[in-house]
N, C-alpha and C positions, 0 to 999 in steps of 0.2 A: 504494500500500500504506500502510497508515494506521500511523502513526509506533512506537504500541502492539509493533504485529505486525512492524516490522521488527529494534526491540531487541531483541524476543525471539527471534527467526531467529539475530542474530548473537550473542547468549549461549550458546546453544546451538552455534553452529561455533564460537565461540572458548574452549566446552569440551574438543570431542572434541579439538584438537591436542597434547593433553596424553598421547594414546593412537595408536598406530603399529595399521593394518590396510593390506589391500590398496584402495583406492576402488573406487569402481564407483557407478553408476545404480542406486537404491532399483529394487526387483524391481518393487515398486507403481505403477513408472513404465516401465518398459521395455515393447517390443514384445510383446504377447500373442502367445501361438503362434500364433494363426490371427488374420490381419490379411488386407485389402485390400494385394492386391500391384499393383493398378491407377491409377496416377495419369496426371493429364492436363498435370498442368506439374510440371518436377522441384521446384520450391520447397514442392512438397504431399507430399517424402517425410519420414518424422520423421526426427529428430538421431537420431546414434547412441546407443546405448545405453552403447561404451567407447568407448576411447582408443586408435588403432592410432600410435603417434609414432616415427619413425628413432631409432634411439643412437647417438648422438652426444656429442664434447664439444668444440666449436668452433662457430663462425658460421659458416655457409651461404646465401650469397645469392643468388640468378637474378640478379644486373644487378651486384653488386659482390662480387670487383673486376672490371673491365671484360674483364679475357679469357674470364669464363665466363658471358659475354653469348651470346656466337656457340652455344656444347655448351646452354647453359640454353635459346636458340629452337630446336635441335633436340631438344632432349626434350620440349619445349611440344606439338611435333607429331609426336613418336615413337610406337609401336603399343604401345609397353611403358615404363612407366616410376613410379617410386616417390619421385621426386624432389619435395618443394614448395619454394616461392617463396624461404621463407625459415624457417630452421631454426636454430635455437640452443642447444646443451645446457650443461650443466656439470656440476659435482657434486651439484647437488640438482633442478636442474630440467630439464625439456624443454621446448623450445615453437616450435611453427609454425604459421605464417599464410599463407594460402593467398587470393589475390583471386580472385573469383568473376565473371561477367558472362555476360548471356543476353541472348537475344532471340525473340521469338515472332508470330507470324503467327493469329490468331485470327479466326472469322467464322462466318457462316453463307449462303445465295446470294445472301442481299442484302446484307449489310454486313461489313466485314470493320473490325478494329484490328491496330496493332502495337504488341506491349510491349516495353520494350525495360528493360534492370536490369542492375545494377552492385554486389560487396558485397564483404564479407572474411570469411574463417571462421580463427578461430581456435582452434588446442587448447593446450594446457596441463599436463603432468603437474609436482606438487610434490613430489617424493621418493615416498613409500608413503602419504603422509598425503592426500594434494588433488589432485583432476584439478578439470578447466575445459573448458570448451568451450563456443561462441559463434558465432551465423551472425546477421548482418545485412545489409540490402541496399535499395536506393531502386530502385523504377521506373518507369514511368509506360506510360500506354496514348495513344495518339494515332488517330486517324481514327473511327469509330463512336463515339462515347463512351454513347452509351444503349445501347449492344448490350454491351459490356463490365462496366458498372455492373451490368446485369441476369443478365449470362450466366457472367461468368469466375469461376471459384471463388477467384482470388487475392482478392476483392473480398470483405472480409471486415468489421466494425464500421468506425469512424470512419476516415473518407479525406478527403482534399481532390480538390477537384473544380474545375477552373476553364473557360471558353466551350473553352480549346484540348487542354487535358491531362486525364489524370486519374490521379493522383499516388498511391502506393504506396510504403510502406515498412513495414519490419516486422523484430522479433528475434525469434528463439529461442535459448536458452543454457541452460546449467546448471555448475552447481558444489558440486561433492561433498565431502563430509571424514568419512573413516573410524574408526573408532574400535573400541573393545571394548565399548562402551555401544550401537553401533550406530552406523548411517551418517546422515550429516545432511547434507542437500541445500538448496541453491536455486535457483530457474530462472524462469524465462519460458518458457511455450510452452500446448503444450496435448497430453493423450495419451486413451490409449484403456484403460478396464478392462472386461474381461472380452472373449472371442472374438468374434469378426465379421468377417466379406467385407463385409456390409451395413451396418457402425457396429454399436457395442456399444447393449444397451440400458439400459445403467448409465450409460458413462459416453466419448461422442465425440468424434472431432478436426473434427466438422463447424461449428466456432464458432473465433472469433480467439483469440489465445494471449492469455496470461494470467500472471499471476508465482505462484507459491507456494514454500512452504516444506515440508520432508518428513523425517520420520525412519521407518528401518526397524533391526528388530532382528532379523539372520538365526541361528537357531540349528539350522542344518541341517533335517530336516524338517519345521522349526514357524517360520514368519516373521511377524512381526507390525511393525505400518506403520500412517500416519497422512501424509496431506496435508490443509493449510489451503493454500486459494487466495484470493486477491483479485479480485474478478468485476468487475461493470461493469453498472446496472441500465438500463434501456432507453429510464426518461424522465430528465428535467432538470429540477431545483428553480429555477423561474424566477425565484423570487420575489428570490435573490439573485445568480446570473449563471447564464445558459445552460448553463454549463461547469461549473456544481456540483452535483457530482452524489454523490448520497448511498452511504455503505459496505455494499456488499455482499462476501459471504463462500461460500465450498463449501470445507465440513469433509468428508473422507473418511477412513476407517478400516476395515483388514483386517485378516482372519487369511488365513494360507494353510498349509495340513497337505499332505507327500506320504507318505500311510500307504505308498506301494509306489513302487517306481520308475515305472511305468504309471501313474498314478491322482494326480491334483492335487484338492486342493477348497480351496474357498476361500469365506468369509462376510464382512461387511460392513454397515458404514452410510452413506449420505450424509446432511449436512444443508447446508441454503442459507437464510442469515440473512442483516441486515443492518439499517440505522439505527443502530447502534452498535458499539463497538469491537470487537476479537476476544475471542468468550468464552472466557476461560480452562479454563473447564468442559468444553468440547468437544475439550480437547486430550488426553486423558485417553483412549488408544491400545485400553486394554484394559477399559474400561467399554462397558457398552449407555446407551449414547446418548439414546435413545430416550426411555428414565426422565427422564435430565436435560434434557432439549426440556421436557416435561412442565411439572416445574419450576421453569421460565423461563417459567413462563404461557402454555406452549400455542402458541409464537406462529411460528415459525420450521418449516422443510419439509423434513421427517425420512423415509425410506425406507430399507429394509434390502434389501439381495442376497445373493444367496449364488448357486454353482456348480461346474462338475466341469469335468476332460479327462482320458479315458480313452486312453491310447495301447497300445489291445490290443495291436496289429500292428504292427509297422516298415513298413506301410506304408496304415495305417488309424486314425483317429482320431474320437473322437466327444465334441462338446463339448455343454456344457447350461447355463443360466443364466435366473435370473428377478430380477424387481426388485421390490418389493412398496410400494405408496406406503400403503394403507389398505385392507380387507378386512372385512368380515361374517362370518364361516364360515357361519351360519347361513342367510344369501343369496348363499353362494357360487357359485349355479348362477342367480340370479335378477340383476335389473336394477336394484339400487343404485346409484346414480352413483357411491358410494364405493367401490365395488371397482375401487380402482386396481389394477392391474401389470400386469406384462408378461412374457413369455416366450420364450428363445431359442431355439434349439438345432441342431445343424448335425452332420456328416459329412465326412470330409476323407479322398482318397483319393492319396494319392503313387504315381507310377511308379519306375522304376529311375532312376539318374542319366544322363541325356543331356545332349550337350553343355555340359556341363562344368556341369550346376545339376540339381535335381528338380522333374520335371510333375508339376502338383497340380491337383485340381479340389475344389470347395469345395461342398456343397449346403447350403444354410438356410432354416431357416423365422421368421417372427416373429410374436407376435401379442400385441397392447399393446390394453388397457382405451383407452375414452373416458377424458378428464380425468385423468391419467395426466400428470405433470410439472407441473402447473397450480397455482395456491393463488392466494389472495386479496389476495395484496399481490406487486407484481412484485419488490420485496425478496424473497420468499420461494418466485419463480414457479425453475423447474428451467433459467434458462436465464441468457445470458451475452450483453449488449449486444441486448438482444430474439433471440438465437438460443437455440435449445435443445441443451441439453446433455448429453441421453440419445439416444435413439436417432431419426437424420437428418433420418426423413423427417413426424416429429412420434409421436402418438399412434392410438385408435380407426382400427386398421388390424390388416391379415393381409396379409405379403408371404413373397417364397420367392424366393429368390436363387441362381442359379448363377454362380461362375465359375473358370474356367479360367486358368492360368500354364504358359505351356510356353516351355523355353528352348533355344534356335535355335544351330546352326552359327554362323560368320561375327560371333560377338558378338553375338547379337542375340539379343532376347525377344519372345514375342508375349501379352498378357493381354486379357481377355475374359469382360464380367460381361453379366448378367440379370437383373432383377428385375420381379416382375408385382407388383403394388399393389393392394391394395381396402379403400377408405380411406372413413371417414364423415364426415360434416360438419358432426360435433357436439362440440366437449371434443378436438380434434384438434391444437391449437395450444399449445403449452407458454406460451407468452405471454399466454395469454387468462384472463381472472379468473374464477374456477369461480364467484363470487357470482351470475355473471349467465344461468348456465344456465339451459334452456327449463324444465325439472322437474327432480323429486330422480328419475326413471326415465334410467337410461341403458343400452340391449343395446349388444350387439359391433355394430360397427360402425354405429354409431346418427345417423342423420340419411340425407341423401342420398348413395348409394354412388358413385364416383369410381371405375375401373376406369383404372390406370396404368402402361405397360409402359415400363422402362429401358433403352436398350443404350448399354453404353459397349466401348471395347476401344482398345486402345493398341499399338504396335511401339513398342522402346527398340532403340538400336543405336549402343556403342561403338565410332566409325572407330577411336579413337584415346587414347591413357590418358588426358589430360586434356580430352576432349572427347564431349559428349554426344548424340544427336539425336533425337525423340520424334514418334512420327506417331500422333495421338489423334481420335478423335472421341465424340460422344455423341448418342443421339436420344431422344425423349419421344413418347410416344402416348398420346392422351387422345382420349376423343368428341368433346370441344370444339377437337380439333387438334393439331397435333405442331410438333415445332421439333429440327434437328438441325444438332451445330452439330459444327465442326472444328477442330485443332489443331495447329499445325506448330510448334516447339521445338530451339532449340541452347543448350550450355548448357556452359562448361571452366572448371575448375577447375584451378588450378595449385599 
């Protein structure tokens, strides 16, 4: 994070302490109502959104003092329990830390790895003013190493890699401070805006985390929010070391109205800039952005969203959302390569509550423009360490997604996704520089069509409170072939 942008993070938190509110996770960051409830390793769930901490006002340790060594290994592996590692309250704060450690069995019928990781999660309340929260962790893969590199989702931007290992580590955190002026955050990670089973097509956790900064001003039903993040561009200015690698930026900024208890909407902009410091000009919550891109000579990769969630039903929901990078009206129906964007929109049906959670099944659809996240300088391309940072599975495509969450007796859940693909082979890469396109014509799905069918599904199954166990797989269907691959997972938390 470039030195600019961190003074100015911390002027702003070492304002609000001057003002007493409850904390909490900026709205503009939290879980959207309809999420992917399908993961295939537990380090791919997001951070929570609050703070669940014991009250307490004393020290609490599993190992000291040594008599409650013996009660601390039987609640390690007790079927119920609320207890962590270590707890310490007082009069103004709370705080526990919990070691983490896992291990995983990966492969497909010819190769297989074993990951194996080790971390600490920490939380943090500071009286009414400051929550914290913190997960880090080291792991490494051993046996296949090209089958991992290629296959594992934990495998995300810059890793080390050596003839025997292949080495992993990674944070997510955050920390919050509340205020009457509104809530001011920082964190590391990465999240999701606007609805999706399939990824958002604004804005996914399908790329590595990231640090930013965030302010949100909640005034019941009108919230208004702003994150700047620190990106990561995807080449390296060799001229002066490998490792130097030029400032990139993702400016977001929302509104979100709920005229009715039923009915959310919400509008927006992103920009993705970079070659120089944080513009000050982009930080400015409740201006159109747009204008000022302009301003700045044109140069930087400006897109507006906007979208709804209709909760007719308590047991029926319909979401909708589009992203708009560049448009024509005039050629709205013709083959501009500039009519960028994309559109989402989905269905969500809830059953009654069985054991002890709600069945949910998800329908969506998506259909995104060629050349959609792309621009002319990878400072300004829509993506993060050459990943993109809209929706997963790039652009010039039409997919339709189902999936299922049903939760099971016995502690257990079963999840269960689909998705059919038909994708083009022109302007389909967020990474790719639009200078180099075949012509200024681009239709739906333009170049050679790609027909692509996903199935993933997963079992989760708590034996035991601080212990976790995951049976995942996934397969791929293509004309050119398939590949299906499998996942075995433990995972406690104390």
């Amino acid at each position: 994070m470039h030195r600019r942008h961190i003074l100015f993070s911390i002027c702003l938190l070492m304002l609000c302490f001057l003002l007493q509110a409850a904390p909490t996770l900026p709205g503009g960051l939290r879980r959207p109502t309809v999420h992917s409830r399908l993961y295939t390793h537990f380090q791919l769930v997001p951070p929570p959104d609050s703070l669940s901490l014991p009250v307490t006002d004393s020290l609490a340790c599993a190992l000291w003092p040594l008599r409650r060594v013996a009660p601390s290994m039987q609640a390690f592996f007790a079927r119920r329990d609320d207890n962590r590692f270590l707890v310490w309250g007082g009069d103004k704060a709370v705080i526990a830390v919990s070691p983490i450690a896992g291990a995983a069995m990966e492969g497909d019928e010819d190769e297989q790895a074993l990951f194996l990781l080790y971390g600490t999660e920490v939380d943090v309340a500071w009286g009414s003013r400051l929550s914290m929260w913190g997960r880090w962790w080291y792991g490494f893969y051993s046996g296949d190493l090209p089958w991992a590199d290629k296959h594992s989702p934990l495998v995300t931007g810059w890793h080390k890699r050596d003839p025997e290992l292949l080495e992993l580590d990674d944070l997510e955190a955050w920390m919050v401070a509340a205020s009457d002026w509104g809530d001011f955050a920082l964190g590391r990670g990465r999240f999701q805006v606007g609805n999706g089973v399939s990824g958002s097509i604004i804005l996914s956790r399908a790329v590595g985390n990231y640090g930013w900064a965030s302010w949100e001003l909640d005034a019941g039903p009108v919230s208004l929010s702003l994150v700047h993040a620190s990106l990561l561009p995807a080449g390296r200015d060799t001229l002066y070391s490998e490792k130097r690698l030029d400032e990139k930026y993702l400016m977001l900024h929302r509104l979100d109205i709920e005229p009715t208890d039923n009915l959310s909407i919400f509008a927006g902009e992103t920009i993705v800039y970079g070659g120089r410091a944080p513009d000050v000009s982009y930080l400015l919550p409740h201006t159109f952005l747009r204008i000022v891109e302009h301003k700045l000579h044109d140069r930087d990769n400006v897109a507006i969203f906007a979208g709804f969630e209709w909760r007719s039903l308590s047991w029926l929901t319909l979401y909708g959302q589009g992203y708009l990078d560049e448009l024509r009206i005039a050629e709205i129906m013709g083959d501009w390569w500039g009519n960028k964007y994309a559109v989402q929109g989905g269905v969500v049906f809830c059953a009654p509550t069985f054991a002890g959670g709600v069945p949910r099944l998800t329908l969506e659809g998506v259909a995104i423009r060629p050349w959609l996240y792309t621009h002319n300088s990878q400072l300004g391309s829509y993506t993060h360490e050459g990943e993109g940072l809209g929706y997963p599975l790039g652009a010039n495509l039409i997919a339709y997604t189902a999936e299922a969450n049903l939760p099971l007796p016995a502690r257990l859940s079963l999840d269960a996704a689909v998705t059919f693909v038909q994708q083009g082979s022109v302007g389909y890469d967020p990474a790719t520089n639009y200078d180099a396109r075949p012509s200024n014509a681009a239709g739906w799905l333009e170049g050679d069509v790609t027909d692509t069918l996903y199935l993933k599904g997963a079992i989760t199954w708590l034996p035991l409170a601080h212990h976790s166990v995951k049976l995942a797989a996934t397969h791929t269907e293509r004309d050119s072939g398939s590949q299906t691959n499998w996942f075995v997972s433990w995972q406690t938390r104390y």
